[in-house]
C-alpha positions in Angstrom: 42.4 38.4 78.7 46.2 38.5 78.2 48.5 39.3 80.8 50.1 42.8 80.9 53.4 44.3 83.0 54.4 47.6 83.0 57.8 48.9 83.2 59.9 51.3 82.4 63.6 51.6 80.8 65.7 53.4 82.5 68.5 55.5 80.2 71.7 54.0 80.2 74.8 55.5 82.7 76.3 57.7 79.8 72.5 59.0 79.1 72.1 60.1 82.2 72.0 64.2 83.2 74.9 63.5 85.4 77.0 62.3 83.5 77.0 65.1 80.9 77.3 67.3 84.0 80.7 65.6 85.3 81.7 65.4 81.4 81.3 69.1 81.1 83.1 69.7 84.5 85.9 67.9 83.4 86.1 69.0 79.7 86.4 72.5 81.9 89.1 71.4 84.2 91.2 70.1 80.6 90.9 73.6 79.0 91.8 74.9 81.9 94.7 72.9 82.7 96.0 73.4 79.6 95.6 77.0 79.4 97.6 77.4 82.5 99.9 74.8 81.3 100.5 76.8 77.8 100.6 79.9 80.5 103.5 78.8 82.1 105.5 77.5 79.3 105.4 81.3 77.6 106.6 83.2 81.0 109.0 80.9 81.1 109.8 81.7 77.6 109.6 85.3 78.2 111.9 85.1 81.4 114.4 83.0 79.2 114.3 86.0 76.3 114.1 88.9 78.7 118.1 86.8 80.3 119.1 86.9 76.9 118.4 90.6 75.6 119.5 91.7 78.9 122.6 89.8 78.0 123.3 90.9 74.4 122.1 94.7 75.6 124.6 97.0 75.0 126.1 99.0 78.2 123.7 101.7 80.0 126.0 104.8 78.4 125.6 103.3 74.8 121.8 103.1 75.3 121.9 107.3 76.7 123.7 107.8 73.2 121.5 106.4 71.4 118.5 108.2 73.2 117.2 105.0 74.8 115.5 104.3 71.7 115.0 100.8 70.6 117.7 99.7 67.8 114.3 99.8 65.0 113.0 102.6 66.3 111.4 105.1 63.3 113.4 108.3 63.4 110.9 111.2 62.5 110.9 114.6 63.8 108.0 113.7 66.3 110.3 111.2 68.3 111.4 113.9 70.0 108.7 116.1 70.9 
C-alpha cells in the first residue's frame, strides 16, 4: 500500500479576501483624495477669477446704467418684464 498525506494549499497573500478588501479601501481613499484635491484646486480658481472680475468690473453707477445686466446679456423685449 503506498503512503498517502493530505494537505491543503493555501491561496497566496494577494489571493486572499483581505487583501482585495484593503485594495478596494484604498482604491476609495485615491478617488477620493483626488476628488477633493481637484476640488480645491477649482475654488481656488474660482476665488482667483471672482478677484479679477471684481477688479476689471466697472463702477457700481455704470453697472445701474446699464441695468445690471451682464455685458452679453440678450436684449429682447422680455428682459424687462
Amino acid at each position: 500500500m503506498p503512503a498517502r498525506f493530505a494537505f491543503t494549499v493555501k491561496r497566496a497573500w494577494w489571493q486572499t479576501r483581505w487583501f482585495f478588501l484593503a485594495l478596494a479601501l484604498l482604491l476609495a481613499l485615491g478617488v477620493r483624495g483626488v476628488w477633493k484635491w481637484r476640488m480645491k484646486c477649482v475654488l481656488n480658481y474660482k476665488a482667483e477669477l471672482e478677484r479679477t472680475v471684481a477688479a476689471r468690473t466697472p463702477s457700481k453707477r455704470w453697472r445701474q446704467l446699464r441695468g445690471g445686466k451682464p455685458c452679453g446679456w440678450p436684449r429682447t423685449p422680455w428682459n424687462n418684464v
